[in-house]
C-alpha beads as a LAMMPS data file, in Angstrom:
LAMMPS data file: protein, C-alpha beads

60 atoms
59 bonds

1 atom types
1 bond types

-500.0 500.0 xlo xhi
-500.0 500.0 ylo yhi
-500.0 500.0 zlo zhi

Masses

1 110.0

Atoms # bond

1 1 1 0.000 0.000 0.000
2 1 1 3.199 2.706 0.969
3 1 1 4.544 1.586 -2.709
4 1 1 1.032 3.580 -4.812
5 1 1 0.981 6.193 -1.860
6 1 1 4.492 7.051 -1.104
7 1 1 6.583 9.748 -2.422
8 1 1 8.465 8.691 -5.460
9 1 1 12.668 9.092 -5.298
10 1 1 13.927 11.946 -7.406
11 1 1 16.936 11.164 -9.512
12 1 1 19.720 13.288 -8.566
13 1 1 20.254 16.112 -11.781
14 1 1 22.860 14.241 -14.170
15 1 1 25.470 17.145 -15.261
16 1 1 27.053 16.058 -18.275
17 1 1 30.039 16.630 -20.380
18 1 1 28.458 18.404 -22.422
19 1 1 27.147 21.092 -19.995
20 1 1 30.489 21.486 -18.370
21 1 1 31.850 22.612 -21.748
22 1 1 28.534 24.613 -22.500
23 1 1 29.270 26.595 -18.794
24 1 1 32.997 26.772 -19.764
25 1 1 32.321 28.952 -23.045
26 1 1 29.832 31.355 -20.936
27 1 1 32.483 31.922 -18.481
28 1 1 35.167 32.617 -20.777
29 1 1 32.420 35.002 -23.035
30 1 1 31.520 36.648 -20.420
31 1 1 35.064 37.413 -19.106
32 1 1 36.481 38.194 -22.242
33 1 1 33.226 40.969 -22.463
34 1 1 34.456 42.205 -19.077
35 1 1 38.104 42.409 -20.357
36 1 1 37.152 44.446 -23.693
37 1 1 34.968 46.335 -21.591
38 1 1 37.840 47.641 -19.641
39 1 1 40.416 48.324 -22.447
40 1 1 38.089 50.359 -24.236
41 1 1 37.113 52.734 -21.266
42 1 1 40.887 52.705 -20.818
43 1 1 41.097 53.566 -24.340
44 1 1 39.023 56.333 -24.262
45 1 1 40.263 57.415 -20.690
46 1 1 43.564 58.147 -22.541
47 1 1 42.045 59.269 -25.536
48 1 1 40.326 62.145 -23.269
49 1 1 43.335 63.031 -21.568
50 1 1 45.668 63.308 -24.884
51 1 1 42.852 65.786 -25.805
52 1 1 43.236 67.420 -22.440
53 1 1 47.004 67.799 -22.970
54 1 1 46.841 68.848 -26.376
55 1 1 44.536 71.339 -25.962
56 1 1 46.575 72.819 -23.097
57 1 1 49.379 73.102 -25.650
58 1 1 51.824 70.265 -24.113
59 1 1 52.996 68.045 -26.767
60 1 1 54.880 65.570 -24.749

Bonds

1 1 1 2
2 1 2 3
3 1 3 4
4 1 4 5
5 1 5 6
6 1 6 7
7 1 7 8
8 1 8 9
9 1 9 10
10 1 10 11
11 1 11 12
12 1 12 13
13 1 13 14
14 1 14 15
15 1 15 16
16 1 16 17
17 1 17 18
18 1 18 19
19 1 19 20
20 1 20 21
21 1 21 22
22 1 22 23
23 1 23 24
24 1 24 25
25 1 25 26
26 1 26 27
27 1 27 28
28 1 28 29
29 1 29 30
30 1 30 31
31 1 31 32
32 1 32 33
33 1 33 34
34 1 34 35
35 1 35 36
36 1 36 37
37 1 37 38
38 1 38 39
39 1 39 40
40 1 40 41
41 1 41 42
42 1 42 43
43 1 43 44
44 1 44 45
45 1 45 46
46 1 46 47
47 1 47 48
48 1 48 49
49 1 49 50
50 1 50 51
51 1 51 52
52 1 52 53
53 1 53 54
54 1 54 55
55 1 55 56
56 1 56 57
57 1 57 58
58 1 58 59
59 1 59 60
């Protein structure tokens, strides 16, 4: 009778070699964003101060 009532076992979640390598990728797409994201504000950071500098008349 406890077998039709009873709570049925749930399988533990089966990660697979496939969604390792999936998860991988995001990571490294997501750091490499994070990484271009801060060049190009230091890009422009130094792009802003040339401008500054030039515009003050040092050309060093």
């Amino acid at each position: 009778m406890g077998a039709w009532f009873g709570k049925s076992k749930k399988q533990p979640s089966r990660v697979t070699e496939y969604d390792k390598s999936i998860l991988q990728l995001k990571q490294q797409r997501d750091k490499l964003k994070l990484y271009q994201r801060r060049i190009e504000q230091s890009l422009e950071k130094d792009k802003e101060l040339a401008r500054k500098l030039l515009r003050d008349g040092k050309k060093e």
